[in-house]
C-alpha positions as CSV (number, residue, x, y, z in Angstrom):
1,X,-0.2,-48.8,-148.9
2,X,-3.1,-48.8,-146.7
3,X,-5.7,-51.9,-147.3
4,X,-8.7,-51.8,-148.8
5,X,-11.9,-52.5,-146.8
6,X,-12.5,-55.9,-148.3
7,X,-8.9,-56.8,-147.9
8,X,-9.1,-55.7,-144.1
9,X,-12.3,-57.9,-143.3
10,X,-10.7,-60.7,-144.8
11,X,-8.8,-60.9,-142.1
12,X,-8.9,-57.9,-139.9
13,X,-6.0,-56.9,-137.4
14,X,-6.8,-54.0,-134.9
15,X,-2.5,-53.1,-134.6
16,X,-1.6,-53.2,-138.2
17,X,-0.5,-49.9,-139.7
18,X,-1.7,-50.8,-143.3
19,X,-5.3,-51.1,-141.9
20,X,-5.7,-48.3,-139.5
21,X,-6.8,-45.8,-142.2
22,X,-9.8,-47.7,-143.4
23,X,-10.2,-49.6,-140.2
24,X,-13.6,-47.9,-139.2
25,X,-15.1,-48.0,-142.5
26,X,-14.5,-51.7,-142.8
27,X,-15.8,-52.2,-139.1
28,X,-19.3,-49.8,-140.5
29,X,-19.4,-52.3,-143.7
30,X,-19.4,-55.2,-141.4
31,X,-22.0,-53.8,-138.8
32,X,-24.9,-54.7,-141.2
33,X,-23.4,-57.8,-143.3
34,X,-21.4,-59.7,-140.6
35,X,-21.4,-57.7,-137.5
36,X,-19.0,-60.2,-135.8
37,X,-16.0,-61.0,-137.9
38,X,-13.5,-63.6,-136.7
39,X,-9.8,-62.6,-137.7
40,X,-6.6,-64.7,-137.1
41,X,-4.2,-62.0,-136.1
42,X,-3.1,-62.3,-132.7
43,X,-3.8,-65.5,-132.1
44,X,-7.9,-64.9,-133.2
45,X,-10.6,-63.2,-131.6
46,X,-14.5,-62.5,-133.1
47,X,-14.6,-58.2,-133.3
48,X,-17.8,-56.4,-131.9
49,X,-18.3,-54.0,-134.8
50,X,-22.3,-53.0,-133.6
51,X,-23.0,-50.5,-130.8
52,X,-25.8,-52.8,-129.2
53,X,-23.7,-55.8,-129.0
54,X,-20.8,-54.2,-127.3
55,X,-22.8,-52.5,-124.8
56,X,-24.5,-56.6,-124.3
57,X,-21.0,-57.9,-123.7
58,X,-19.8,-55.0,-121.5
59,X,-23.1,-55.4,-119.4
60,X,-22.4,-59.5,-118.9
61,X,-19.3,-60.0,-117.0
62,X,-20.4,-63.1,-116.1
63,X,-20.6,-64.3,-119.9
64,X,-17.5,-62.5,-120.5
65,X,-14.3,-61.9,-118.8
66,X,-12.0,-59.2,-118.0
67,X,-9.3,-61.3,-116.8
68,X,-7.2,-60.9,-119.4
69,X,-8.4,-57.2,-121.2
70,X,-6.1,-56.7,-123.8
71,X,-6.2,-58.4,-127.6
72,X,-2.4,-59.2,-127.1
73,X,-1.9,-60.1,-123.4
74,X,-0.9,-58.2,-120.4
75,X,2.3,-59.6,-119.0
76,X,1.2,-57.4,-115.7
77,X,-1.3,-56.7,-113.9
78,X,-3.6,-53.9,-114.4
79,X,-6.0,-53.7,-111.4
80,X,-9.4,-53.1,-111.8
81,X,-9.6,-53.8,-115.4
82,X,-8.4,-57.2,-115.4
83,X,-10.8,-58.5,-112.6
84,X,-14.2,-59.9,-112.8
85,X,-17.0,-59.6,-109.6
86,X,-16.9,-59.9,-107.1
87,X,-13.4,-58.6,-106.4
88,X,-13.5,-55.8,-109.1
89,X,-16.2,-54.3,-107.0
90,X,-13.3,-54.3,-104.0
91,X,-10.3,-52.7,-106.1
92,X,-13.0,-50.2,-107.5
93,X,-14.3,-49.5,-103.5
94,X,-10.5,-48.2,-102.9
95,X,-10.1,-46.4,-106.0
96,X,-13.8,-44.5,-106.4
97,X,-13.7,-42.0,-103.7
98,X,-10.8,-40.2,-105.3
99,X,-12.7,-40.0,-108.9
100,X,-15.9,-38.7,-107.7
101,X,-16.2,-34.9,-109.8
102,X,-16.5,-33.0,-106.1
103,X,-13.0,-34.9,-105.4
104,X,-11.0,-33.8,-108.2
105,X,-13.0,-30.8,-108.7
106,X,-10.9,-28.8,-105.8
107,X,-8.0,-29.5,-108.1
108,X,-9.2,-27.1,-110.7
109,X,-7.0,-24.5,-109.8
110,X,-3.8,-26.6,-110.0
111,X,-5.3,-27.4,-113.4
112,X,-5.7,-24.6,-114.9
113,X,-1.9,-23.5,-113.7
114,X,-0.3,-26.2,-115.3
115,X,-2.2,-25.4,-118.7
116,X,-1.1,-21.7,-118.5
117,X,2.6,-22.9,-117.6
118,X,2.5,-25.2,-120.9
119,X,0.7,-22.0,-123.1
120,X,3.3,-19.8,-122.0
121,X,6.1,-21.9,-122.9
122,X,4.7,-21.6,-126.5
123,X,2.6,-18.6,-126.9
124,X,5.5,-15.9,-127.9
125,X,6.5,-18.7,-131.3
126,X,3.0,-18.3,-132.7
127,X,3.3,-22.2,-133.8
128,X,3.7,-25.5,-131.4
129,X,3.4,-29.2,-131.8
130,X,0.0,-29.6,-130.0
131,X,1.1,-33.2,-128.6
132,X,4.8,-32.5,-127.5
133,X,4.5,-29.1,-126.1
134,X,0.7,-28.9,-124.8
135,X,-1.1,-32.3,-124.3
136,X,1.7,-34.2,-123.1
137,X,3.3,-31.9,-120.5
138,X,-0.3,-31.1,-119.5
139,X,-1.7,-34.8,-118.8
140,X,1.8,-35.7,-117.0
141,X,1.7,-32.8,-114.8
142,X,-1.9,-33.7,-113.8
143,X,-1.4,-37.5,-113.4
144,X,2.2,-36.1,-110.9
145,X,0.5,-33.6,-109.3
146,X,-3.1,-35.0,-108.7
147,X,-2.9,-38.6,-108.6
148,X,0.5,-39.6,-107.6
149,X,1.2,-36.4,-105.6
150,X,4.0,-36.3,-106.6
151,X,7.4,-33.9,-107.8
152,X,9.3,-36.6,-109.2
153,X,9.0,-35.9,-112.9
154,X,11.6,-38.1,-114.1
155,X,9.1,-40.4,-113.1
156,X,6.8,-39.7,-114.5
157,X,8.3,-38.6,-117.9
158,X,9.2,-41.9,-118.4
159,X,5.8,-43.3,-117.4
160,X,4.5,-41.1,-120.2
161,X,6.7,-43.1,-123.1
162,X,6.0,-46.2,-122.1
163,X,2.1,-45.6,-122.0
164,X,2.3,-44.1,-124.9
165,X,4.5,-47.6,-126.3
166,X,2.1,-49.9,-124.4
167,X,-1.0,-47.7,-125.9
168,X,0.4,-48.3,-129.1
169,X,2.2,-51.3,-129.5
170,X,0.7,-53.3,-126.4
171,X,4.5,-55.3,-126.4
172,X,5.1,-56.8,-123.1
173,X,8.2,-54.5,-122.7
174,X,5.8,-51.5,-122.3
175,X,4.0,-53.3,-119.8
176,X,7.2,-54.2,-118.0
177,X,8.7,-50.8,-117.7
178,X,5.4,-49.6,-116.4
179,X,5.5,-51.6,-114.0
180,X,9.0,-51.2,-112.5
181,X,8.1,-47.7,-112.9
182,X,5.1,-48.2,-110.7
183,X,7.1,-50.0,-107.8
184,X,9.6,-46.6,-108.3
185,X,5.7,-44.6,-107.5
186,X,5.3,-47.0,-104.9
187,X,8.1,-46.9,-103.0
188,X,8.0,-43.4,-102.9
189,X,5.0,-43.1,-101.2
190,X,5.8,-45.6,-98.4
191,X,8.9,-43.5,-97.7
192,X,7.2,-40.3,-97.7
193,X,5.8,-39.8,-93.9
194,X,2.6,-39.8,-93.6
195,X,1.7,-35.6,-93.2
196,X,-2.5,-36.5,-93.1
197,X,-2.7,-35.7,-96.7
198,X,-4.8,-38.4,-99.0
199,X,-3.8,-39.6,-102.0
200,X,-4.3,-42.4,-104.4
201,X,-1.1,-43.9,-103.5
202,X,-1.4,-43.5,-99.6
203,X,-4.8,-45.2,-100.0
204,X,-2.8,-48.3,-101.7
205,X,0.0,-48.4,-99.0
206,X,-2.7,-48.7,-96.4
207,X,-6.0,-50.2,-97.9
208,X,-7.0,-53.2,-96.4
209,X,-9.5,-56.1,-98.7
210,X,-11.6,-58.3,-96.1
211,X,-9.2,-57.2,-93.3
212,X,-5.6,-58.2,-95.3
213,X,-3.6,-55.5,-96.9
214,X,-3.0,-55.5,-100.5
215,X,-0.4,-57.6,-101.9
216,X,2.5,-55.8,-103.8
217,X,0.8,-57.3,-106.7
218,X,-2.4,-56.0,-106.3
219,X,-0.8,-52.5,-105.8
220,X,1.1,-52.6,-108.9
221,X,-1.1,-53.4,-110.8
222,X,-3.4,-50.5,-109.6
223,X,-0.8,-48.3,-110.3
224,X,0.3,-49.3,-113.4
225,X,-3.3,-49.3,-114.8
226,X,-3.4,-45.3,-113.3
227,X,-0.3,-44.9,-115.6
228,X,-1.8,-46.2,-118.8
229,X,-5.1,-44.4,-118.0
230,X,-3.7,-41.0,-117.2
231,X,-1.4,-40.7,-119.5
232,X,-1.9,-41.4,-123.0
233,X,-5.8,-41.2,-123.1
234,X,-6.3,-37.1,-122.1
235,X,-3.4,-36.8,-124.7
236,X,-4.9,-38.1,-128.0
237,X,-8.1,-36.3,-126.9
238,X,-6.6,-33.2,-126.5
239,X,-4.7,-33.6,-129.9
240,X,-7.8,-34.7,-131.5
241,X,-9.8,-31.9,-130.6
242,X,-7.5,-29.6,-131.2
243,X,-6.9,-30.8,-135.2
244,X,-10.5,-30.1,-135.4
245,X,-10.0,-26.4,-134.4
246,X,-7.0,-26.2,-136.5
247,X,-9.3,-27.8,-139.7
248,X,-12.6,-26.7,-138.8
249,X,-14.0,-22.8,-138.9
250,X,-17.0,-23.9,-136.8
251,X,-15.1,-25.5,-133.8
252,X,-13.5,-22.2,-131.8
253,X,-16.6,-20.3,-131.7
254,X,-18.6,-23.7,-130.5
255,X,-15.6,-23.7,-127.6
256,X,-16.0,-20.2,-126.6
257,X,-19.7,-20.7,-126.2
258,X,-20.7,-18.8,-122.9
259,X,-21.7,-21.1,-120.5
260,X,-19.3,-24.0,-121.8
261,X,-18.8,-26.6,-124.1
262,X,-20.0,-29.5,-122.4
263,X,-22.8,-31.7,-124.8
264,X,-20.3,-30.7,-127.9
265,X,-17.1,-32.5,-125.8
266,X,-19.3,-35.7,-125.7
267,X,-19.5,-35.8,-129.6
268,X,-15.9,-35.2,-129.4
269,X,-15.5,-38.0,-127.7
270,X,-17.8,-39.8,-129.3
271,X,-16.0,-39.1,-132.8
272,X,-12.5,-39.8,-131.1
273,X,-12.8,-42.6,-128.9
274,X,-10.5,-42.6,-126.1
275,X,-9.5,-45.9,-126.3
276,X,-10.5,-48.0,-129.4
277,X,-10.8,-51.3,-127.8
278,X,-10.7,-54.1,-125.4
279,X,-10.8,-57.5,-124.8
280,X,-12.8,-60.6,-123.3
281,X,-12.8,-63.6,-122.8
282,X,-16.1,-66.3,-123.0
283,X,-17.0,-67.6,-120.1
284,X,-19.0,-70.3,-121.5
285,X,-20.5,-71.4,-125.3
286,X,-22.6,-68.7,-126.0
287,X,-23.8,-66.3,-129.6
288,X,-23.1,-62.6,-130.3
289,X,-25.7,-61.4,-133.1
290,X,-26.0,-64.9,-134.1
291,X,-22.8,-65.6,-134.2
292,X,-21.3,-68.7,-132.4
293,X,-18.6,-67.9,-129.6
294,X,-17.1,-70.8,-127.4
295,X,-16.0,-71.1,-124.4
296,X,-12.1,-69.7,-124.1
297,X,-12.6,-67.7,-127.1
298,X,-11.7,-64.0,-127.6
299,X,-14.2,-60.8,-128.3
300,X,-12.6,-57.8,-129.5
301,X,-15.1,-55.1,-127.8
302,X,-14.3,-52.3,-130.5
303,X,-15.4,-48.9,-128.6
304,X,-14.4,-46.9,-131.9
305,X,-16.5,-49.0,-134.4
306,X,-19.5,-48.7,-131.7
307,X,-19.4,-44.7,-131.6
308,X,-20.0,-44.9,-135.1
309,X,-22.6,-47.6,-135.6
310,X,-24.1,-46.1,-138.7
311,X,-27.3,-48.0,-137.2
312,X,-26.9,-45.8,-133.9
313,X,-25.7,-42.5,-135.2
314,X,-26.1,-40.3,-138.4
315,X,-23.6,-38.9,-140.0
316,X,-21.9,-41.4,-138.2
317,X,-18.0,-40.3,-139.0
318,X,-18.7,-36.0,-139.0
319,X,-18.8,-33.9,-135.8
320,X,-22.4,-33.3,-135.4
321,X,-22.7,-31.0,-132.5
322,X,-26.6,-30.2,-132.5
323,X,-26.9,-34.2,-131.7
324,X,-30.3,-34.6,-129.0
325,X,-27.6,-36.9,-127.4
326,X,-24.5,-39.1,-127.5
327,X,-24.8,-41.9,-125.4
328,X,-21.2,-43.1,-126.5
329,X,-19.1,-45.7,-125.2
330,X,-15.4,-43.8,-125.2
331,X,-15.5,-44.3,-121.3
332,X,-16.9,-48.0,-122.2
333,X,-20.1,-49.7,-120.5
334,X,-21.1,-51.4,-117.5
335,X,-19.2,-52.1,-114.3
336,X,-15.4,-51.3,-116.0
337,X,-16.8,-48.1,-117.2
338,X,-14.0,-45.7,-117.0
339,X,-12.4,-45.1,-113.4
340,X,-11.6,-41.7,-114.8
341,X,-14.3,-40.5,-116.7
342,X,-14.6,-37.0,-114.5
343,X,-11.7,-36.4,-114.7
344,X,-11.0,-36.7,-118.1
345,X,-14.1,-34.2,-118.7
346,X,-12.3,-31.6,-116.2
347,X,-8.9,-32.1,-118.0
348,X,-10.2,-31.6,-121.3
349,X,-12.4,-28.3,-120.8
350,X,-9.8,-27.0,-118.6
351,X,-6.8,-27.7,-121.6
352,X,-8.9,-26.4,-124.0
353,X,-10.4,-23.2,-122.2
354,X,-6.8,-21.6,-121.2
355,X,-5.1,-22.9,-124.4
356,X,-8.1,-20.2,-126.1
357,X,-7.6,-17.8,-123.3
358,X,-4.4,-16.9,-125.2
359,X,-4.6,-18.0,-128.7
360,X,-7.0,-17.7,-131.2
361,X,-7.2,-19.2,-135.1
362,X,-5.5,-22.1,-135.7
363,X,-4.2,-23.2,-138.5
364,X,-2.1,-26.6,-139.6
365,X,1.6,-25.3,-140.2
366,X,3.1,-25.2,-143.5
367,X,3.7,-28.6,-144.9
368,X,2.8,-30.6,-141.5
369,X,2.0,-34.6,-142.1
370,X,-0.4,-36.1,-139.4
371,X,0.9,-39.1,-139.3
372,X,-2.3,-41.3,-137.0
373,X,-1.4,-44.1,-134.2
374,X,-2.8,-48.0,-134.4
375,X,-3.5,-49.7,-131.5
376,X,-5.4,-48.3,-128.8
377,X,-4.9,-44.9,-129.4
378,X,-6.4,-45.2,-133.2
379,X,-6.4,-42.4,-135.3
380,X,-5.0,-39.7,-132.7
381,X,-1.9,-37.8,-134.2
382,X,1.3,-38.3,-132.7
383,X,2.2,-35.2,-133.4
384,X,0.1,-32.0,-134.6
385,X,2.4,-29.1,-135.9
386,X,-0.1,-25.7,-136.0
387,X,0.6,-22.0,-136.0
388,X,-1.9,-19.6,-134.4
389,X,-2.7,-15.9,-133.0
390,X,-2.6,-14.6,-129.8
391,X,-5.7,-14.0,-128.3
């Protein structure tokens, strides 16, 4: 039975599955009578429920540390997320000039294929489960073919359940396989001979930091955060936006708008978040909003709670696309702002345009449970059975 929100601020916990359904409205009720909550789950942390005081914490990494991002612990490295300046400005150096929206914008095409080979495999049933047999194959075959370069998709398969376990669960075993699965990525790309072609992982075989070449460390943990970032964010957005379509008679004509979608895809996101939280550490005594935090104590920087700061939004939990603007946080704030924000934005309009190129009126199936994830996927359906037309 899912918990009330007075029984969830009593003692709030950001993984428990009898919280997740009221989890945002007790983080709303909080923003204006205790915006910073302490909880005892997880060993304790104070949770950023207000839009302004997660965008102060993002913006001080000096105050508060990356070093260890997630509420339950990383067992692994996951490089640049997990480092503070002035060495997260070094991993990010290697890592930027393969994000920039002109460098993954020649990709489009290759895109836009693997959407139409994922629609076709559907389209003649007339129903699908928008997760399995659309977003999943679809963000996999972009992280193999764009980022890793690679055919193997054994490989990445498997690096798609244990994202999706680490995204939800955050156990140590997730982080594990991910990263035995990033020395697999790894080895593959030393072995390959180099044919002048660039590519993320070619750039970590041979990037050098202040003249020395990255320890095996430093690369797997680079490669294990492109896993977790590749993988199971573009899929709950994709899901997400397409259980609006499915629920909402507004939402197709607002995506076949001529000229694109693009201000109404931030208030998806902003609705959705991409991921729900992270974590930091203070750096010294300090106050959130008033509130005492010490030195060595955790802040859980709730993203999803922030998008819907009834103080910096109206209509805080609806769609509203006529919005003047959505400054949201789903790609976070300051200097860890999302490696991947581009392209995530080029993933999601190019899903969503070719999977309405050939279907049209979406409906939830017959009898179909949306059952939501905790963790850092909140809300986002694992699985979202539909029927539709063809377009």
């Amino acid at each position: 039975m899912a918990k009330s929100v007075e029984e969830i601020l009593a003692n709030v916990d950001l993984y428990a599955e009898d919280q997740r359904e009221n989890l945002l409205a007790a983080a709303a009720a909080a923003s204006s009578a205790c915006p910073v909550p302490h909880t005892d789950a997880d060993g304790g942390y104070h949770l950023l429920t207000r839009y302004e005081d997660v965008r102060a914490v993002c913006a001080a990494p000096e105050l508060f540390s990356s070093a260890q991002p997630a509420i339950r612990g990383v067992p692994v490295r996951v490089i640049p997320i997990d480092t503070d300046p002035p060495d997260h400005r070094e991993y990010r150096r290697i890592l930027n000039p393969f994000f920039t929206r002109p460098a993954l914008a020649r990709y489009e095409p290759q895109l836009r294929e693997l959407a139409r080979t994922a629609v076709e495999s559907f389209v003649d049933r007339g129903a699908c489960d928008i997760v399995s047999d659309f977003a999943i194959p679809f963000s996999a075959g972009s992280l193999a073919r764009i980022v890793f370069a690679t055919d193997n998709r054994d490989l990445v398969d498997r690096g798609v359940a244990a994202a999706k376990d680490a995204a939800v669960t955050s156990s140590p075993e997730a982080f594990q396989t991910l990263a035995g699965l990033a020395m697999e990525a790894l080895a593959e790309a030393e072995a390959k001979p180099d044919d002048g072609e660039d590519s993320v992982l070619r750039a970590l075989v041979t990037a050098t930091i202040d003249g020395r070449p990255l320890t095996l460390e430093e690369r797997l943990g680079m490669v294990t955060t492109l896993f977790l970032g590749g993988l199971d964010t573009t899929r709950g957005v994709i899901a997400n936006i397409a259980y609006h379509l499915a629920t909402r008679d507004d939402v197709e004509p607002i995506l076949r708008k001529p000229g694109g979608w693009h201000r109404e895809l931030e208030e998806f996101l902003r609705l959705d978040s991409t991921v729900a939280f992270m974590a930091r550490t203070a750096t010294q005594d300090t106050e959130i909003a008033g509130t005492p935090v010490q030195a060595g104590e955790r802040v859980a920087v709730f993203f999803a709670a922030a998008n819907r700061d009834p103080a910096q939004f109206e209509r805080p939990d609806e769609l509203v696309f006529d919005r003047g603007g959505v400054p949201h946080v789903s790609f976070g704030f300051g200097i860890h702002r999302c490696l991947g924000l581009h392209f995530a934005r080029i993933q999601l309009a190019v899903a969503i345009e070719e999977l309405l190129a050939r279907t049209t009126r979406f409906r939830l199936a017959p009898g179909a449970q949306i059952r939501r994830q905790v963790g850092l996927s909140l809300g986002s359906p694992y699985r979202l059975d539909v029927t539709f037309d063809r377009a």
